[in-house]
N, C-alpha and C positions, 0 to 999 in steps of 0.2 A: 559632800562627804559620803550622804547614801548613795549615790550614784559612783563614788569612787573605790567603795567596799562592795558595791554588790558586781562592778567590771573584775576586782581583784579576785573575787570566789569566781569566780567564769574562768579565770585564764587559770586559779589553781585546779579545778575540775576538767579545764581542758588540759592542763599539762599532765593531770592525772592520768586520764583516758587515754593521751598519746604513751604516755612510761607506758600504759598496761599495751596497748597495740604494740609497740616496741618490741616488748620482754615476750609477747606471745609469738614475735616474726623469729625472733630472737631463739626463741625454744626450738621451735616447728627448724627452723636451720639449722641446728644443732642434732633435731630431731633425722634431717633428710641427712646431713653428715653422718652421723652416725651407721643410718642406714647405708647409705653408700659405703665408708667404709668396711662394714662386718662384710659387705657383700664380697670387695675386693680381696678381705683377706681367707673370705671362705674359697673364692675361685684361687687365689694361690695355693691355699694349706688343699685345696683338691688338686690344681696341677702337679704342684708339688708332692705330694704322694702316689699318683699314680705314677708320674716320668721318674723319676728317685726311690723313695719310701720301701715300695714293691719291689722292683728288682734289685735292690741292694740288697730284701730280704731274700726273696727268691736264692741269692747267691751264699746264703750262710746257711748251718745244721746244727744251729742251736736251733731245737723244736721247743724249748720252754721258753725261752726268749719271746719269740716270734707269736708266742697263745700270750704270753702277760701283754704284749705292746698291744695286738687287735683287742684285749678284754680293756682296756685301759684308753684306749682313742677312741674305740666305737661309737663313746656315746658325746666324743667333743668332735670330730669329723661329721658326723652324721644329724648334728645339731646347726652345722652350716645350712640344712636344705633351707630350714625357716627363714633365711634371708638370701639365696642365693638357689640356681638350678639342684635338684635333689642330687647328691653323690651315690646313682645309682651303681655305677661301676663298678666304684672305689667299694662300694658296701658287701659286694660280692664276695671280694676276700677276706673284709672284715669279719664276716658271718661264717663264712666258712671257717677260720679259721680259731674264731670264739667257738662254735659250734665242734670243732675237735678239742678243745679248752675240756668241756661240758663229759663230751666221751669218755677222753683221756683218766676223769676221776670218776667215768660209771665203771671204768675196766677196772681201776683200783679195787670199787664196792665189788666190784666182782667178785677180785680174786679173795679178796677178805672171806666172800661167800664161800668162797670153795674151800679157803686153809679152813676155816671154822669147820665145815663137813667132813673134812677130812679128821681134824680134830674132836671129832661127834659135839661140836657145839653145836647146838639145834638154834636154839635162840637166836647165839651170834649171828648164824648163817641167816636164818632171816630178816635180821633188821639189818644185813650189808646187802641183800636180795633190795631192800624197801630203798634202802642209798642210792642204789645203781639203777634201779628204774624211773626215781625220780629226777637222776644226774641222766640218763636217756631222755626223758620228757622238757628239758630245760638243752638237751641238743637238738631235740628235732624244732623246738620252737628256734633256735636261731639258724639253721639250716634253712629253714622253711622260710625266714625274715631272705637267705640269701638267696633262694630260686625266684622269690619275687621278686628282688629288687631288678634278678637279673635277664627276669620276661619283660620288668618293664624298662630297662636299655636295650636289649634286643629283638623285643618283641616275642610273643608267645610262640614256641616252635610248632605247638599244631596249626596255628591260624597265619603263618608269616614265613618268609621264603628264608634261606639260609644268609645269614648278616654279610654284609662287605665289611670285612675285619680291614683295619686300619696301617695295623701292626701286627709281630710276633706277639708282643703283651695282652694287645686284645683281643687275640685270639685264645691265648690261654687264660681270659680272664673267663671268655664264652664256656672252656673246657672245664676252670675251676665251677661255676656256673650250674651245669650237668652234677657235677658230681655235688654242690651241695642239693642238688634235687633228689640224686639217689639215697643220699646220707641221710636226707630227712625222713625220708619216707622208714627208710631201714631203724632208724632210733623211733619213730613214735613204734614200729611192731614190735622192737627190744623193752620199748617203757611198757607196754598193754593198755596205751590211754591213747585218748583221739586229742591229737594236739593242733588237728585242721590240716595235714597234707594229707593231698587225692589219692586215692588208691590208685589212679592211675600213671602216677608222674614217674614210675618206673620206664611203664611204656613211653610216652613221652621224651623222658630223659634218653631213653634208648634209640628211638629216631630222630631224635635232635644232634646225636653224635655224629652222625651221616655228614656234619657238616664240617667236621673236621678233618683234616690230611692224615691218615693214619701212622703214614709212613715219617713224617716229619713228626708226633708228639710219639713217638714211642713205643706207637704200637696199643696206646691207651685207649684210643675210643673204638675201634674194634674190641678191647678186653671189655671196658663199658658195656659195648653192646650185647657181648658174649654171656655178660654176667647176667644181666637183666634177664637175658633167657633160660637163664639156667634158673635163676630164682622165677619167674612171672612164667605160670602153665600159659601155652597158648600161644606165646609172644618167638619161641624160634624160629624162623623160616624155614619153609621145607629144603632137605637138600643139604643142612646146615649142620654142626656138630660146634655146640658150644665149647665143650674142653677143647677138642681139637682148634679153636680158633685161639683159647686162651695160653695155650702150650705157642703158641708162634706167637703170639706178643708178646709175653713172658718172654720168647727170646729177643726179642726186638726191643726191650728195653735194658737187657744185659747188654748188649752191644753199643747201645746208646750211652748206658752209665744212668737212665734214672730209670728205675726199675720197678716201677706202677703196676705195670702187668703181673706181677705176683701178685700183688694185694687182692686183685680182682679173682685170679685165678683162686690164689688161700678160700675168699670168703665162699664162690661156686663149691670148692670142695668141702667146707665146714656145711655147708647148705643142705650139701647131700652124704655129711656124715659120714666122710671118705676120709680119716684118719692118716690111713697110709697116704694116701695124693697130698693130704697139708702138711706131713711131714717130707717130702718129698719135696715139696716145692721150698719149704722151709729151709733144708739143704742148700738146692740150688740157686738159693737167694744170697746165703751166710757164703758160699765157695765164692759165688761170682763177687762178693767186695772184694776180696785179694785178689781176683782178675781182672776190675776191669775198674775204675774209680770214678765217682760220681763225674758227670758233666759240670764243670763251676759252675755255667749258668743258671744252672736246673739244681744245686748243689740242696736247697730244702725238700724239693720235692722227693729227690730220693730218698734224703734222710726220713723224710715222713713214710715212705712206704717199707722202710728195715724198723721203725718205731711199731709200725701195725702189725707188721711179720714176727717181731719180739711179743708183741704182747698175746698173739693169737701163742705164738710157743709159750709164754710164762702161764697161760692158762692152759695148754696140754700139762706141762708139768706140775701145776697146781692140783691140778683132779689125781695126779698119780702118786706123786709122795708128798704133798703138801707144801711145798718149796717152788718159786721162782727159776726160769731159768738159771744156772751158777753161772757166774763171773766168766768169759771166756770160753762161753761152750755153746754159744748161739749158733744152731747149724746140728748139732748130738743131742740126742736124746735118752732119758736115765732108761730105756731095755737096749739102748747097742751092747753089739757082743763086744767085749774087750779082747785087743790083739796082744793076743797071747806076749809073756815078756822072756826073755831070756835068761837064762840061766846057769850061774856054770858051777862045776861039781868041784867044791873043795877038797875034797878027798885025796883027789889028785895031785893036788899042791903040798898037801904036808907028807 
């Protein structure tokens, strides 16, 4: 009997140890499924956003659309890397395009700043002043999230040759890219705080353009480049005239239908405090929609660069009577002289 109760505690201690060896193959398989799985569905939810997601956006001008979806995916797209290749790409637009999210409501704080001054609220105007530079310091950190992700897909433009683009898409993903380097830079000088981008990625940004077709994006990375020179002393080539470069891509993207080269051109002339040039271009931005209609393909892009063109005009008009551009008058300004009205003499009649 002892001998038969102490075989039975053996085989129940062994059957034990086997369940637990079991349950343990049993988890760790579960454990490598799982892994496998998240990874698969991280490399679709990234193919799939970049071949799709992107240019179906690209092809709409809903601009509030387009900032709620990149501030709303950011953080579940880019939560793939942990099991799968980093979506450094994909992240490029993401950031860029949160990172105009972040702008979008410093211009707001802005203009609050301005109607208040206008309004001789003192107070107001400063605590909309304190809004808008800490909505600048929260663009330049996700601008800055996007010029990294996009040195390390394409490698660092000072230390690395110009990429073999794949596509039209990753070509313009290289030129979104660029521009959130310059965007960043430009928001942390608008915040007055160091948010970690190099003083230098202006320069940078500006001979990385080089690597783009000028003639085929618009006319934009020549404005790019144009700009950088007008803002960064030092940085023009001799020989060179920055407006003059901005004034022919400026045209080169009216004819194209996405009309970026304003944008660049507006911010060189706000740079230098040249009023009449950023009215002027402002014009010529508002006349060319009724002549020449977005590209579909490119159809956000443009709409983004008449959203910067309004907003740079709703803060000229802010500073001057305290009021936003009005309804239908994007393109006029409250000093045009009014053409005269006609008038006829009743006198006559009776």
């Amino acid at each position: 009997m002892t001998g038969w109760r102490g075989n039975a505690r053996i085989s129940s201690g062994l059957r034990g140890t086997l369940a637990t060896v079991f349950a343990s193959v049993a988890l760790a398989g579960c454990g490598a499924m799982n892994q496998m799985l998240y990874k698969t569905t991280g490399d679709v939810m990234q193919g799939f956003s970049r071949d799709h997601t992107v240019p179906y956006l690209l092809q709409t001008d809903d601009l509030a659309m387009g900032c709620s979806m990149s501030e709303a995916t950011a953080p579940l797209l880019m939560s793939f890397g942990r099991v799968t290749s980093e979506p450094d790409q994909l992240a490029v637009m993401l950031y860029l395009s949160s990172g105009t999210c972040a702008e979008e409501q410093a211009r707001e704080h802005e203009l609050q700043a301005l109607s208040a001054m206008h309004a001789m609220q003192a107070t107001a105007a400063e605590d909309a002043y304190i809004r808008q530079k800490r909505a600048h310091a929260l663009a330049a950190r996700r601008y800055l999230k996007g010029w990294q992700h996009h040195n390390r897909f394409y490698g660092n433009p000072d230390s690395s040759e110009c990429p073999d683009f794949d596509d039209d898409l990753d070509e313009f993903m290289y030129m979104a890219g660029l521009l959130s380097g310059l965007q960043a830079l430009n928001a942390q000088i608008q915040s007055t705080s160091s948010e970690g981008v190099p003083f230098n990625t202006g320069s940078v940004v500006g001979r990385a353009a080089r690597c783009l077709d000028n003639k085929k994006w618009w006319g934009a990375p020549m404005a790019l480049r144009a700009a950088v020179w007008s803002m960064v002393p030092g940085t023009q080539p001799q020989g060179e005239d920055a407006f003059e470069r901005l004034d022919i891509a400026a045209g080169q993207g009216k004819a194209a239908g996405v009309r970026l080269g304003h944008v660049f051109q507006a911010i060189a002339a706000l740079n230098k405090s040249d009023e009449p040039l950023v009215k002027s271009v402002i014009r010529d931005h508002a006349a060319s929609l009724d002549q020449q209609p977005a590209d579909p393909q490119w159809r956000f892009v443009d709409a983004m660069a008449t959203n910067m063109l309004v907003a740079i005009s709703d803060r000229l008009w802010v500073e001057h009577t305290g009021h936003r551009t009005p309804m239908g008058q994007f393109g006029s300004f409250w000093d045009d002289s009014q053409a005269p009205v006609e008038t006829m003499d009743l006198d006559d009649l009776l």
